[in-house]
N, C-alpha and C positions, 0 to 999 in steps of 0.2 A: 633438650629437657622438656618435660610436660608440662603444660599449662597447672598457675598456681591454684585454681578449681581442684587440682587432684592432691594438692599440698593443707591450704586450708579447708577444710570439711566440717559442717554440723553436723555433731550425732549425740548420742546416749554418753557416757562414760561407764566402767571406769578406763577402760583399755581400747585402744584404737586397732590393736594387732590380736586382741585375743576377745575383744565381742565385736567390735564395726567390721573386722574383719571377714569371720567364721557369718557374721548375720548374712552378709554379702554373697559370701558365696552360697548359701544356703538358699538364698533369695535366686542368686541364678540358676540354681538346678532346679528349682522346680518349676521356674520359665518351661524348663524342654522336658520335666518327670513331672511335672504334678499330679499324675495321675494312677501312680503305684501304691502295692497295696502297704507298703510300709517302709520304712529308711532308717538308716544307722548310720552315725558320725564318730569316726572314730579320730580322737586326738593323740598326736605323738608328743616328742620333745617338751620345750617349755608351755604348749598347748594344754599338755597332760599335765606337765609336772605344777604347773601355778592353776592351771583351768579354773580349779575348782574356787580359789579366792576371787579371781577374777571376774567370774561369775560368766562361765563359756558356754558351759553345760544351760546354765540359765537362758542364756540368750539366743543359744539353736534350738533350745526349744520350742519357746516361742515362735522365733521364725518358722518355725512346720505348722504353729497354729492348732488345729483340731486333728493334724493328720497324725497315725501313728509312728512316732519317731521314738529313737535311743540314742543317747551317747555312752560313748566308752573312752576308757584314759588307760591309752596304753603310754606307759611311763620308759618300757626298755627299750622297746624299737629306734635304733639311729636311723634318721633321715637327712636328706639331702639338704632340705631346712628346716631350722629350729622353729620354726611355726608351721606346722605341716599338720594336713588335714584331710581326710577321705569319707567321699559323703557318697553313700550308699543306697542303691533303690532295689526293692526286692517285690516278686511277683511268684504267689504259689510258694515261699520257700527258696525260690531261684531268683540268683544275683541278675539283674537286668541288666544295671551300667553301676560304673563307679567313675568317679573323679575325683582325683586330688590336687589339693587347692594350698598353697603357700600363703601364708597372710606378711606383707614383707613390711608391715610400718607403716602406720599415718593412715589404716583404716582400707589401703591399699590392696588387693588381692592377687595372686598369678597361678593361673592353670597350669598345671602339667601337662608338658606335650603344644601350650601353645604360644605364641610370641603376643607380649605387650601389645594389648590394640589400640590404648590411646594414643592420639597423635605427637607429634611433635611440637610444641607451642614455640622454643625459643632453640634455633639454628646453630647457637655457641653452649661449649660445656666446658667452660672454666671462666675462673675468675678474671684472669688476666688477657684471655681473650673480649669477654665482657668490657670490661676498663679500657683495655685498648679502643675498642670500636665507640665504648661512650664518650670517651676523650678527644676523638677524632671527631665526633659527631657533637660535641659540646653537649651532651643530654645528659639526666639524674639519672639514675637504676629504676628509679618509677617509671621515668620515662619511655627509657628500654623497654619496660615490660608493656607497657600502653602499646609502643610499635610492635612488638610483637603478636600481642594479644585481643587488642582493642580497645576499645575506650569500655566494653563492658564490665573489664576487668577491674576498672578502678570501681565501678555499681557492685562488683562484687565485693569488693572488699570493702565497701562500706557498711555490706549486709551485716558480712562477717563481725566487722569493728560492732557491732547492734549488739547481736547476738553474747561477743565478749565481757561488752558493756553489762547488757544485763547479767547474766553467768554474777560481775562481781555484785552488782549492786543484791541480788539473791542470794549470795554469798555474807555477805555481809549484816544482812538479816536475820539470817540461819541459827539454830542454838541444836545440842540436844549431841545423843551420841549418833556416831558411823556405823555403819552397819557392815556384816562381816563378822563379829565375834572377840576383837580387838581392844572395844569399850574406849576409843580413841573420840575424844569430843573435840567436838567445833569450838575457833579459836580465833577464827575473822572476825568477829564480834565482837570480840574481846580485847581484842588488837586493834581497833578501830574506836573504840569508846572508854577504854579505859584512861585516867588521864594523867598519871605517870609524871608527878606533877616534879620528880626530883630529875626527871632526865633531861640532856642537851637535848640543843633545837635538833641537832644532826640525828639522833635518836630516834627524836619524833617523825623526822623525814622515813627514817630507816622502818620505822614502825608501821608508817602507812604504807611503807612499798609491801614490808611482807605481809598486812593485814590482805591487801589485794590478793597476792597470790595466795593465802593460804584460802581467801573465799573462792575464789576458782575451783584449788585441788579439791576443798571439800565439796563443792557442788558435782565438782568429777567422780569423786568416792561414792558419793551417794548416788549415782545413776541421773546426774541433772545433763542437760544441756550444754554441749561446747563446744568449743571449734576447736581441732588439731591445731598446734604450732609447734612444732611438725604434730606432735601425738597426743593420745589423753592424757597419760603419764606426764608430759611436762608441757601443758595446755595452759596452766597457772604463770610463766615467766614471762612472756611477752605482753598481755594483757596486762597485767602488773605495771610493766615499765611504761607505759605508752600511757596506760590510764592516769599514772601519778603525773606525768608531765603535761598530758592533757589538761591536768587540773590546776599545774604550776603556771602553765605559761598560754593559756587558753585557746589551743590548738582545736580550730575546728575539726570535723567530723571528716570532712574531704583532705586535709594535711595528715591527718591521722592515716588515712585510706590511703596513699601516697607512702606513707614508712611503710605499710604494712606489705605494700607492692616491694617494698626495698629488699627488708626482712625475708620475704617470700625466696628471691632469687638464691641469698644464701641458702636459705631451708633445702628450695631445690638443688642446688650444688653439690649439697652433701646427699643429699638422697640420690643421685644421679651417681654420684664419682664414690659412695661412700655406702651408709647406709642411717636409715632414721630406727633402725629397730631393737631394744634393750635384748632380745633374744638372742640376736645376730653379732651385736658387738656395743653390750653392756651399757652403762646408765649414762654415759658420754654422748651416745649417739642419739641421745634421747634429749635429756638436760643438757650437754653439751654444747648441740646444736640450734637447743631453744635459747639459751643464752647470747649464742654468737647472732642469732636472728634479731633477737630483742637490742642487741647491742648495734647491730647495722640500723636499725630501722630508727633507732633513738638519733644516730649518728646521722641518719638522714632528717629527722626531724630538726635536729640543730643545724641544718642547713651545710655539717660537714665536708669537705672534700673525698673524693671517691678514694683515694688513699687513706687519708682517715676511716671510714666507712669500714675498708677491707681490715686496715690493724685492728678495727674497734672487736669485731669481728673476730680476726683471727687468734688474738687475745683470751677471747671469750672461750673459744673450743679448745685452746692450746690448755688452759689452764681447767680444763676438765678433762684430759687423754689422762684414762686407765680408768674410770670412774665406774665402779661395776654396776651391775642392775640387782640388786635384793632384795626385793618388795618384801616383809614378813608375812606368812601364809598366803603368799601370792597378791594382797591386796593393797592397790594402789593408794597406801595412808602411811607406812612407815617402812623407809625415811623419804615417799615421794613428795609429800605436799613438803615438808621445809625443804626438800630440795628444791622446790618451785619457789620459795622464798629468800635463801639464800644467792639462787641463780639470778635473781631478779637483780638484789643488789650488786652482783659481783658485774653484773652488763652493765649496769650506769658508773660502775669505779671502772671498765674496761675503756669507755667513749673518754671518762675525765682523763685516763693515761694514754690515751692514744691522742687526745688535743695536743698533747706539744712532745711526745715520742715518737711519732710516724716514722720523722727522716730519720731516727737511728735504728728503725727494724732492721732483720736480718731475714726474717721467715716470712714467705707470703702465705696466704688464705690456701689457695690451692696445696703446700707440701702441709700445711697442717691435716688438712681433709684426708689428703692419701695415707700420713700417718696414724689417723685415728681408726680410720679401714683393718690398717696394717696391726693395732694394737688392741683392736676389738678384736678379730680373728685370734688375736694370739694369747686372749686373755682364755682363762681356762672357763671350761663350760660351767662350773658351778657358779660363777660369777656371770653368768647371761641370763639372767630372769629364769632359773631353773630354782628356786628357793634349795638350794644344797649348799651354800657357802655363803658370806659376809653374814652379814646381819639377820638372811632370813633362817639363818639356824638357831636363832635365841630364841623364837617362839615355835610351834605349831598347834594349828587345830586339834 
């Protein structure tokens, strides 16, 4: 597995696979072209078919700067992946080079024609391999990641936790409408100060979880500032949980850094064995996997056992397999930000059932993973971030 540097990431929002992406790879050709007399980027798949909500076009172009650039949304072409991309250099009229570039999840990018260049950070790919060795070795899953990574790793994820932090507390601030054409307004704010004076205390818990995540999504929707957990799409759920507990149980900033190490490991499990991308296999592998991450990390936060940890976990993603990707008009506001809020809560009811359910599971972490693989593939393409089915056919631009 890769180092969690390539799991959590800062960038822009709204999309980790359809702008951090496509920015990226734009960024590295012109390391080696920068100097043609003009370039075309042409989008296939869910590239093309959401691009334009997601705001793709917007953001490769920028990326070229002052240079003369086009994009194009080719909608019928089937490719080998659903986030498929070809970035074009031209001299006199005549094509000089081309590359095509996969954007696979989490901001992540892969060449065609070349093999993964980042390294290896952790030697085990699976859960139960993982668990074995930490059990022998008496160590947490933070821990793990420390030995394998380095003590930098924990300086990073504190960065990371900064950055989250702020995201909500900007979130929460925020008023006004989204942008996009949706007319979808901010609701952190609202959900955070309103005083709801006839609801349970448990309400009020439930209230401040999803006011967090919904100030997340919407700082995401609007092009703010955030870290992947795993992606932008559902970059609201972890933060969420970790923050309200942060506040409940006054978890400092380096215990916080510690779950996030935990969470991370899941994160990568599934991105390694599975996949983190709503294109590839639906709103599961997205929300799903941010929930199972939010729920391991909380679980290590409480001090849990690695068994607990893994049900808390497995729980989480089990009970979001088949979950499609339908952003409306392609933009990350409906139904992603309440999924980032409902997901939040469903991770802290998964850690409360996993306290005293553990010894009667029957499924571990790892067949959930391979199953969500197996059920994203097999869900039909209109339900993978292609606005053709669920939800995204009630509106259009």
């Amino acid at each position: 597995m890769k180092s969690l540097m390539q799991l959590y990431k800062r960038g822009i929002g709204p999309s980790s696979s359809h702008t951090m992406g496509p920015v990226k790879a734009v960024e590295r050709f012109l390391l080696a072209h920068g100097d043609a007399q003009r370039y075309k980027v042409i989008l296939y798949g869910s590239l093309a078919l959401t691009g334009k909500g997601h705001g793709t076009d917007r953001a490769v172009l920028n990326a070229f700067g002052d240079k003369n650039a086009s994009v194009e949304f080719d909608e019928k072409t089937v490719c080998e992946h659903p986030n498929t991309m070809d970035i074009i250099a031209y001299d006199n009229e005549n094509e000089r080079v081309r590359m095509r570039v996969f954007s696979v999840g989490g901001g992540a990018i892969e060449v065609d024609g070349e093999s993964v260049s980042y390294p290896e950070a952790y030697p085990l790919n699976s859960f139960e391999e993982i668990k074995e060795y930490c059990k022998k070795r008496n160590l947490r899953l933070w821990q793990y990641a420390i030995e394998c990574e380095g003590k930098e790793i924990l300086d990073y994820a504190k960065e990371m936790w900064s950055v989250m932090k702020k995201c909500i507390h900007e979130g929460l601030e925020s008023e006004g409408i989204l942008p996009g054409g949706l007319g979808v307004v901010r609701r952190a704010k609202q959900l955070w100060q309103d005083p709801y004076m006839r609801e349970s205390a448990q309400s009020k818990e439930d209230r401040k979880v999803a006011a967090f995540a919904f100030a997340v999504g919407e700082q995401n929707a609007s092009g703010g500032e955030i870290v992947t957990a795993p992606t932008c799409g559902a970059c609201g759920v972890l933060p969420a949980v970790f923050y309200y507990h942060q506040r409940k149980h006054h978890f400092s900033d380096e215990t916080i850094a510690k779950g996030l190490l935990t969470a991370g490991i899941i994160g990568n499990l599934v991105k390694t064995n599975a996949s983190i991308s709503g294109a590839e296999c639906g709103c599961q592998a997205e929300i799903g996997t941010a929930c199972a991450m939010a729920a391991a990390g909380l679980a290590e936060l409480l001090k849990m056992s690695i068994e607990e940890i893994e049900y808390s976990a497995e729980i989480s993603l089990e009970h979001h397999l088949g979950l499609t990707c339908d952003p409306i008009c392609g933009l990350v506001q409906i139904p992603c930000i309440e999924r980032n809020a409902v997901a939040a809560m469903r991770a802290i009811n998964a850690v409360s059932l996993a306290s005293f359910l553990t010894e009667t599971r029957k499924i571990t972490l790892d067949e959930v993973i391979h199953t969500m693989y197996e059920t994203g593939k097999d869900l039909s393409v209109n339900y993978r971030e292609t606005a053709r089915g669920g939800l995204a056919k009630l509106k259009k631009e």
